[in-house]
Backbone as a chain_set.jsonl record, in Angstrom:
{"seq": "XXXXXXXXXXXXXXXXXXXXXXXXXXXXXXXXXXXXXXXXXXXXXXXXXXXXXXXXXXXXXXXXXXXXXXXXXXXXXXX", "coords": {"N": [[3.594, -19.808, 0.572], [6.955, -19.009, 1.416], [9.221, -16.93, 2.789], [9.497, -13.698, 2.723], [11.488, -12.557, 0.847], [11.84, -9.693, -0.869], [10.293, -6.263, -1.433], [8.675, -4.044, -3.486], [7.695, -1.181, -4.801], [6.516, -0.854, -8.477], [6.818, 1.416, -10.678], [6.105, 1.252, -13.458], [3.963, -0.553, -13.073], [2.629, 0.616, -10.807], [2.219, -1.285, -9.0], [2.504, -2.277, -5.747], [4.966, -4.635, -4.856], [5.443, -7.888, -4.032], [8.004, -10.465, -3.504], [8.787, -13.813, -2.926], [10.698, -16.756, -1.232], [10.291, -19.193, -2.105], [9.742, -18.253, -5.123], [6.62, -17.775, -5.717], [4.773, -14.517, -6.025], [3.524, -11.509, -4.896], [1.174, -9.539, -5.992], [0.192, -5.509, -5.539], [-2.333, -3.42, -6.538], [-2.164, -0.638, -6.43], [-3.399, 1.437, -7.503], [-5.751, 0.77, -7.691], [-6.476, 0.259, -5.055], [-6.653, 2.944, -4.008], [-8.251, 4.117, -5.262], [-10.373, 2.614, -3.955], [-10.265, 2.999, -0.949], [-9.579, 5.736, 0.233], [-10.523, 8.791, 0.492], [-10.257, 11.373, -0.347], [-8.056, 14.132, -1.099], [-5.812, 14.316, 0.713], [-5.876, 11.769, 2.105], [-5.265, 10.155, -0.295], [-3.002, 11.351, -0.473], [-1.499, 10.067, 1.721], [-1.447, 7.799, 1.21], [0.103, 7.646, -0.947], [2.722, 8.263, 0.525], [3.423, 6.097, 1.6], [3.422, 4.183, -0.267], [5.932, 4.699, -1.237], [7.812, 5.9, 0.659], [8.122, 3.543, 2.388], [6.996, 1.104, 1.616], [6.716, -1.777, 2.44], [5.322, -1.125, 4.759], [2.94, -0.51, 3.707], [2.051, -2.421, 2.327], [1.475, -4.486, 4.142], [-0.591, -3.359, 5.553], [-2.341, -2.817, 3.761], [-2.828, -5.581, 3.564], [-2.949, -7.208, 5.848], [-4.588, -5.505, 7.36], [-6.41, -2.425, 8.789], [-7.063, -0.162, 6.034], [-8.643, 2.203, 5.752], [-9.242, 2.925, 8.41], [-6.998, 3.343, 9.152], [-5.964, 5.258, 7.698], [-8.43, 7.017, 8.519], [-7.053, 7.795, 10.888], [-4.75, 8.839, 10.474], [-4.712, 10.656, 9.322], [-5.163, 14.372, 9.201], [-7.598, 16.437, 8.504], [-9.467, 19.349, 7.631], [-12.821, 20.31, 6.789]], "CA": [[4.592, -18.767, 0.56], [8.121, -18.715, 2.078], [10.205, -16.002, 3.242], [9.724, -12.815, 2.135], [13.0, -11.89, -0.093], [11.838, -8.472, -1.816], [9.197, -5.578, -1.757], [9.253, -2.543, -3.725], [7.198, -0.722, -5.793], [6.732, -0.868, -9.7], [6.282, 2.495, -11.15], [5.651, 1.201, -14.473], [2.944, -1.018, -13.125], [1.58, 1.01, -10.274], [1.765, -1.948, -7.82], [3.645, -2.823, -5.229], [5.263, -6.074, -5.179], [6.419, -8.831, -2.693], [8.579, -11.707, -3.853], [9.171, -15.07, -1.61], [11.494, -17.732, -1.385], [9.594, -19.824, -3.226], [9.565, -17.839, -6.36], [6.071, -16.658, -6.056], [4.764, -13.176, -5.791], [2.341, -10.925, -4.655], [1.344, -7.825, -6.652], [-0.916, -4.736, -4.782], [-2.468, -2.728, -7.467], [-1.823, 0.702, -5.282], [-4.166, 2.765, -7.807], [-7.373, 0.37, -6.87], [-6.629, 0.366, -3.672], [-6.951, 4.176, -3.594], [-9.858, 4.107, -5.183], [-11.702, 1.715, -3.043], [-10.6, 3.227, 0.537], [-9.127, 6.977, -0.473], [-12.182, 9.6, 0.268], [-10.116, 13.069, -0.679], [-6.476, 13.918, -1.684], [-5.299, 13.956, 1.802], [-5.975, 10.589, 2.393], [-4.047, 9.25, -1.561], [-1.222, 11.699, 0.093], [-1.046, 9.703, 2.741], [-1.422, 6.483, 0.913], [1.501, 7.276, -1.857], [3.917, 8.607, 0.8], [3.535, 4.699, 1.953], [4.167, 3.325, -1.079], [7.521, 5.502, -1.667], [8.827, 5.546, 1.926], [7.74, 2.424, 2.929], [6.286, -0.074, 0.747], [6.225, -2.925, 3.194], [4.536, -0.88, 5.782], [1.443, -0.107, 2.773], [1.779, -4.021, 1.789], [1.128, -4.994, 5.39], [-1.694, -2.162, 5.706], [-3.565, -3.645, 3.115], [-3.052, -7.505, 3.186], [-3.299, -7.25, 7.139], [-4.958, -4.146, 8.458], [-7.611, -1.474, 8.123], [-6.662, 0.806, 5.717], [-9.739, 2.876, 6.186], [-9.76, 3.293, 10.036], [-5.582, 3.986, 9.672], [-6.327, 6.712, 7.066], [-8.881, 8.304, 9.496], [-6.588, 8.218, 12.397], [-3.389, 9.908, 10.509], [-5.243, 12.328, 7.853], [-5.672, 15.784, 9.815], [-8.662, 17.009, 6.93], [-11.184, 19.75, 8.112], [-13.669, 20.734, 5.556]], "C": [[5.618, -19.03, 1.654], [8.182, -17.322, 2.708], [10.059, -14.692, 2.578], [11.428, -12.274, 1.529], [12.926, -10.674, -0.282], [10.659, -7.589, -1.415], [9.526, -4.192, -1.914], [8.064, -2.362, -4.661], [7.513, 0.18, -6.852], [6.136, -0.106, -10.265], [5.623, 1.987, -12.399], [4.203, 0.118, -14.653], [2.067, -0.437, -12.168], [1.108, -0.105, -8.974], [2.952, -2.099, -6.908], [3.699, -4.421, -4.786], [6.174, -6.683, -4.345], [6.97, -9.957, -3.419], [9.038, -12.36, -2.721], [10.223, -15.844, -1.816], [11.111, -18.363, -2.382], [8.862, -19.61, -4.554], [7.535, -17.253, -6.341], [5.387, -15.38, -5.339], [3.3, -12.479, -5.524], [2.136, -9.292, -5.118], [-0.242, -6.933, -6.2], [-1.321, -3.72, -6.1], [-2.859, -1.347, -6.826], [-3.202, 1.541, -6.154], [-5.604, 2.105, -7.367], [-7.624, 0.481, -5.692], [-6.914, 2.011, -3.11], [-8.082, 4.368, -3.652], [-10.968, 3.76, -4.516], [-11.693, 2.476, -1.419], [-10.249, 4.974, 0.756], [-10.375, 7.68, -0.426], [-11.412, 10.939, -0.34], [-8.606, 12.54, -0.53], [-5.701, 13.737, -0.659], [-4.955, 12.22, 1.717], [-4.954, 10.135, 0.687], [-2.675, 10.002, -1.024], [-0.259, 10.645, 0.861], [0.235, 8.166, 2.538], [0.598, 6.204, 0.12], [2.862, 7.964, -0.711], [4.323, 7.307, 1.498], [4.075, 4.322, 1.013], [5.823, 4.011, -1.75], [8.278, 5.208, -0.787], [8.651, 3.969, 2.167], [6.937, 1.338, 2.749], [6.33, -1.638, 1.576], [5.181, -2.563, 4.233], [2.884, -0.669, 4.553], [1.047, -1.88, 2.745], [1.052, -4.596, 3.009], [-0.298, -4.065, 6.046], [-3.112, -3.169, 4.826], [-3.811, -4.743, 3.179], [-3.289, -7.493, 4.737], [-4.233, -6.469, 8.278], [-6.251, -3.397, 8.14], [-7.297, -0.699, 7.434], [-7.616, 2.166, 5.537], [-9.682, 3.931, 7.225], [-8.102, 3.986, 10.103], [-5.707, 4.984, 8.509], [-7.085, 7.703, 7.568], [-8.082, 8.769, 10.528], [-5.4, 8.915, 11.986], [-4.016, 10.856, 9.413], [-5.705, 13.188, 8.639], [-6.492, 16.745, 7.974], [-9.462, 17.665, 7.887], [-11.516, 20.46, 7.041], [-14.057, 22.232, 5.949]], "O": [[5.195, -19.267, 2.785], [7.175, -16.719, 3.079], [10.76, -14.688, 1.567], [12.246, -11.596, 2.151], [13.96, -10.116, 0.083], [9.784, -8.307, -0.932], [10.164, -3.407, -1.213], [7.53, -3.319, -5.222], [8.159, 1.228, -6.827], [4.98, -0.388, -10.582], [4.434, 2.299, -12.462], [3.553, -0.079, -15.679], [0.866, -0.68, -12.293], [0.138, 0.014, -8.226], [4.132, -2.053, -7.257], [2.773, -5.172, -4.48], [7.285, -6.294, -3.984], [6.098, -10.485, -4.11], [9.554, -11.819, -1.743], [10.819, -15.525, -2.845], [11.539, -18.144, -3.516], [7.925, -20.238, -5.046], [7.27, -16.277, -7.043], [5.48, -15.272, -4.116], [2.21, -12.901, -5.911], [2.699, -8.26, -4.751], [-1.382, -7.362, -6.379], [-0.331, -3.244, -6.656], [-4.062, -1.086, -6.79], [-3.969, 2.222, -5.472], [-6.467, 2.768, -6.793], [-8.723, 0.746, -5.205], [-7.323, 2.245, -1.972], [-8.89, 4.666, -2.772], [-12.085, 4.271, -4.436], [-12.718, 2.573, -0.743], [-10.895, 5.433, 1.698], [-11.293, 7.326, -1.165], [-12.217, 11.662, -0.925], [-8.08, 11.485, -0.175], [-4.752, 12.982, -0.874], [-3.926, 11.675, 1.316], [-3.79, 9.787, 0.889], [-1.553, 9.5, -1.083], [0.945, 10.398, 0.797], [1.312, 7.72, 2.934], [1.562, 5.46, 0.301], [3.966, 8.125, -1.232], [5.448, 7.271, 1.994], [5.265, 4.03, 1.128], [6.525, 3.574, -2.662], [9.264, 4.489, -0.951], [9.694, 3.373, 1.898], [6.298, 0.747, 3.62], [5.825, -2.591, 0.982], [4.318, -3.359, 4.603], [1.777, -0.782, 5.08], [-0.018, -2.398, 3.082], [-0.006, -5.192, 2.805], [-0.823, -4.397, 7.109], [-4.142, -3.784, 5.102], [-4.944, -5.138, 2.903], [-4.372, -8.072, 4.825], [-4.49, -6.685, 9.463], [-7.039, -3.791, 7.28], [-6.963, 0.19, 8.217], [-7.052, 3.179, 5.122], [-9.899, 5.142, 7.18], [-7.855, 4.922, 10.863], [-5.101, 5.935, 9.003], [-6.864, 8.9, 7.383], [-8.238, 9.869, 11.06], [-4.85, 9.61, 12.841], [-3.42, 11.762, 8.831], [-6.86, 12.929, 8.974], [-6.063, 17.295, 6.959], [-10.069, 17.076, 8.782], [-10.725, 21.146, 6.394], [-14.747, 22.911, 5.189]]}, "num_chains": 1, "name": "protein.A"}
C-alpha cells in the first residue's frame, strides 16, 4: 500500500473504505465490527457517530487500536 488518497463510508455497503495510491483498497465492514466489540446501544452510538463524523478516525480505531478499551473509556452507560 501507498498513500492513502480516499476514506469514506459506503452506505450502500455498510463499510467504510480506504483507497491508496496504488489502486488498492481496504474495505471495514462497520456492521461486524459492531457486532464483535459493541456490548449495548451506547457503545454502536458511539461507534456510528465515528463512521459519519469521522471515518478515518473509526478506520484507524480498528486497523490500529483497541476498539473495546476506547468504547469503555468514552461510553458514560450506568445500568
Amino acid at each position: 500500500m501507498k498513500r492513502l488518497i480516499s476514506c469514506e463510508f459506503n452506505i450502500d455497503t455498510a463499510c467504510v473504505e480506504l483507497y491508496f495510491t496504488d489502486e488498492s483498497k481496504i474495505s471495514i465492514d462497520c456492521t461486524a465490527v459492531e457486532n464483535e466489540v459493541a456490548d449495548n446501544r451506547f457503545q454502536r452510538s458511539e461507534l456510528d457517530w465515528l463512521i459519519y463524523n469521522d471515518p478515518i478516525a473509526y478506520a484507524d480505531l480498528v486497523l490500529n487500536g483497541d476498539p473495546k478499551r476506547y468504547l469503555k473509556s468514552v461510553t458514560e452507560y450506568k445500568q
